[in-house]
C-alpha positions as CSV (number, residue, x, y, z in Angstrom):
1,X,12.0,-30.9,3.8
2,X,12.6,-27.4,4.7
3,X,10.6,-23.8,3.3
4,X,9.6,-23.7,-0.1
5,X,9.0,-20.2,-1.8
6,X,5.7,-20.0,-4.1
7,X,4.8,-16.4,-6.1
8,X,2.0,-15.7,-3.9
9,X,0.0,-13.4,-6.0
10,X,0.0,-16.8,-8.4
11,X,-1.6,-18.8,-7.2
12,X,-5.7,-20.5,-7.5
13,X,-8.2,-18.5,-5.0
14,X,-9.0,-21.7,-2.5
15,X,-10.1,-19.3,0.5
16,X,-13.2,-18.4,-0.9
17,X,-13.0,-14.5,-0.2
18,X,-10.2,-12.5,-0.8
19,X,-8.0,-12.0,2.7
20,X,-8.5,-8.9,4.1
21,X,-5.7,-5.7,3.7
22,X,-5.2,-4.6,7.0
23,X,-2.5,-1.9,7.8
24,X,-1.3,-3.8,11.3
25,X,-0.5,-7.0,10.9
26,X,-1.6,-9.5,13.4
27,X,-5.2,-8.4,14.0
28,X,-7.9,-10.4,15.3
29,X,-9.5,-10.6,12.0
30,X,-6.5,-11.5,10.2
31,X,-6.0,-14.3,12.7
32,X,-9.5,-15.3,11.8
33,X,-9.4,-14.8,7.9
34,X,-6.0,-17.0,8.3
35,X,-7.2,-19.6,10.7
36,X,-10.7,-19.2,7.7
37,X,-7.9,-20.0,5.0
38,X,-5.8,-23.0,6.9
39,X,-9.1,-24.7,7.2
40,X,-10.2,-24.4,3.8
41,X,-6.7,-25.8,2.9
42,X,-7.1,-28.7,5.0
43,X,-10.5,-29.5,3.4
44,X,-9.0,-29.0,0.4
45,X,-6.2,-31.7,0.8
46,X,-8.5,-33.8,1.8
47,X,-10.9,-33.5,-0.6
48,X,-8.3,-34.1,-3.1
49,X,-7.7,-37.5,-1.4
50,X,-4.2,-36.8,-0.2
51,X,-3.0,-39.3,2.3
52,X,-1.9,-37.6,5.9
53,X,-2.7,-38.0,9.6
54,X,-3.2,-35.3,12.1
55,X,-2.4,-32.7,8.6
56,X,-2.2,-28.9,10.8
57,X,-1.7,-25.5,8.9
58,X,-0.7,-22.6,10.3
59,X,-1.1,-19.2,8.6
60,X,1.3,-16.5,9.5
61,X,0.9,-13.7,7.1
62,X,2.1,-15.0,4.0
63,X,3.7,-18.6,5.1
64,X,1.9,-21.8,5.7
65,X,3.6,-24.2,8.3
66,X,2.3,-27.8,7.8
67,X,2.2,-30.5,10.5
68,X,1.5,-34.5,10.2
69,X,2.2,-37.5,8.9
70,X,1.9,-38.0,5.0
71,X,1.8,-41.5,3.9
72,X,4.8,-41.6,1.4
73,X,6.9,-38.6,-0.2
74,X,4.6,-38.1,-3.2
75,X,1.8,-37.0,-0.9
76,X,4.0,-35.2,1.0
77,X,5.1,-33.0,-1.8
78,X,1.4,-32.7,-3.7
79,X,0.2,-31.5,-0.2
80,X,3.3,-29.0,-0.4
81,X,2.3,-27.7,-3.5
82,X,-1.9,-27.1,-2.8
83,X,-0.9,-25.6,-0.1
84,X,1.6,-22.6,-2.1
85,X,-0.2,-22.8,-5.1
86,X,-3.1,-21.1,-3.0
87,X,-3.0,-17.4,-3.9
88,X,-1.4,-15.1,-0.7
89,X,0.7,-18.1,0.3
90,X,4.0,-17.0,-0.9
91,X,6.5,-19.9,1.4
92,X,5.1,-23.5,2.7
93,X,7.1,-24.4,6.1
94,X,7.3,-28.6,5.5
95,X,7.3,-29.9,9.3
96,X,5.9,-33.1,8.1
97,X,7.1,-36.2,8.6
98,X,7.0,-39.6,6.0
99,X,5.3,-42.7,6.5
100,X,7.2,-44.5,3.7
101,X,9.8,-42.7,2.7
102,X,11.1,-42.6,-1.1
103,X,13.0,-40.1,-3.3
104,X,12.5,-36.7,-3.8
105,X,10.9,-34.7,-6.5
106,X,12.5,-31.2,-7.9
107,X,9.7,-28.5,-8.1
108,X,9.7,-26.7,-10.8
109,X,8.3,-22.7,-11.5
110,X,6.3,-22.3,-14.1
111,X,7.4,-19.9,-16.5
112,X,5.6,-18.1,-19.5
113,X,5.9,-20.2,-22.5
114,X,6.4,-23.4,-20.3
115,X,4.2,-26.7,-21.6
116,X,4.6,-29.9,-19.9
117,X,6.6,-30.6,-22.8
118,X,9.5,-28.4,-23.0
119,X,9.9,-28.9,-18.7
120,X,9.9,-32.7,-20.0
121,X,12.4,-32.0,-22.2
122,X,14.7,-29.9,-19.7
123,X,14.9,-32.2,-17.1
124,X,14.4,-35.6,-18.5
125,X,15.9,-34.9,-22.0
126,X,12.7,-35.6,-23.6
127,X,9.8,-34.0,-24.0
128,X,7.9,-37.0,-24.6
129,X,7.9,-38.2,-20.9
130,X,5.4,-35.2,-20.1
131,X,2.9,-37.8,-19.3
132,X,4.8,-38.7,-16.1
133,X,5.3,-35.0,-14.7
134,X,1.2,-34.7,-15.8
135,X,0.4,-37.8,-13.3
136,X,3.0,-36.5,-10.8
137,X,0.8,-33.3,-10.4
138,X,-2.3,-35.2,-10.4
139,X,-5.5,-34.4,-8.9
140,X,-4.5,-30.5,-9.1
141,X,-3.4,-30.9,-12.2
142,X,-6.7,-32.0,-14.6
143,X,-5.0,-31.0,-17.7
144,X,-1.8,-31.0,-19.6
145,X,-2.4,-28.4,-20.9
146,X,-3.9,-25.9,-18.2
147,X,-0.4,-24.6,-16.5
148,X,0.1,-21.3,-15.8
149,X,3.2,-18.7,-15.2
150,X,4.3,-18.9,-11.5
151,X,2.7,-22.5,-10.7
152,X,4.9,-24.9,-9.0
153,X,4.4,-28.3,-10.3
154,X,6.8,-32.0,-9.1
155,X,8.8,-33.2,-11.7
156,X,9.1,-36.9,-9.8
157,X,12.9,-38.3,-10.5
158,X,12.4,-40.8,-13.9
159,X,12.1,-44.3,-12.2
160,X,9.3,-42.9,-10.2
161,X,6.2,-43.6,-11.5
162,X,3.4,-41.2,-9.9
């Protein structure tokens, strides 16, 4: 799919410590604290049952490159976005390839003032089908109405149903 920009400063703490702020980039202990935070992705992905064989991530300051094989383009994309809505991830480098291919989902930036309504409304036309951009974002998403400013979230094209 390409690089995908995130805010990184936006994003939910899932390395467990806060990355060190070294003045040389590159260091050995960056290189650990990264290798620290690709793990802790990887568990993460997994824990949140998303489907994908031999998943890698890199950490190179602040991009992630992701290796594998997701099992369709949904998982694909919700592995995308738990991997940049990680704070100090601020672009995703998708190397993955698709099991079962489908179409693609538009990500969408949260903005202040957003609900899962009014993005319903701007790119379906109706605010009403919220429900499916809630399930598209589902297990990091565990409610409607907890979104916040600088989030990326799938909004799934309207035939697609998850």
């Amino acid at each position: 799919m390409g690089i995908f920009s995130f805010i990184k400063e936006a994003g939910k703490k899932v390395f467990g410590i806060d990355k060190p702020k070294s003045t040389e980039a590159g260091t050995k202990d960056d290189l650990k604290e990264n290798e620290k935070a690709a793990r802790k992705l990887e568990e993460t992905i997994k824990d949140l049952n998303l489907k994908a064989e031999n998943l890698k991530i890199h950490i190179e300051n602040d991009m992630a490159i992701v290796s594998g094989k997701a099992l369709d383009q949904a998982n694909r994309e919700k592995i995308i976005l738990v991997i940049g809505n990680s704070e100090g991830i601020g672009q995703v480098d998708d190397r993955m390839d698709v099991e079962n291919t489908e179409p693609e989902a538009v990500f969408h930036t949260v903005e202040r003032g957003d609900t899962l309504s009014k993005i319903s409304k701007e790119h379906y036309g109706d605010p009403n089908q919220y429900p499916l951009i809630f399930e598209a974002n589902k297990p990091m998403l565990q409610d409607p109405d907890k979104i916040y400013p600088g989030q990326v979230l799938r909004i799934p094209p309207m035939e697609a149903k998850r």
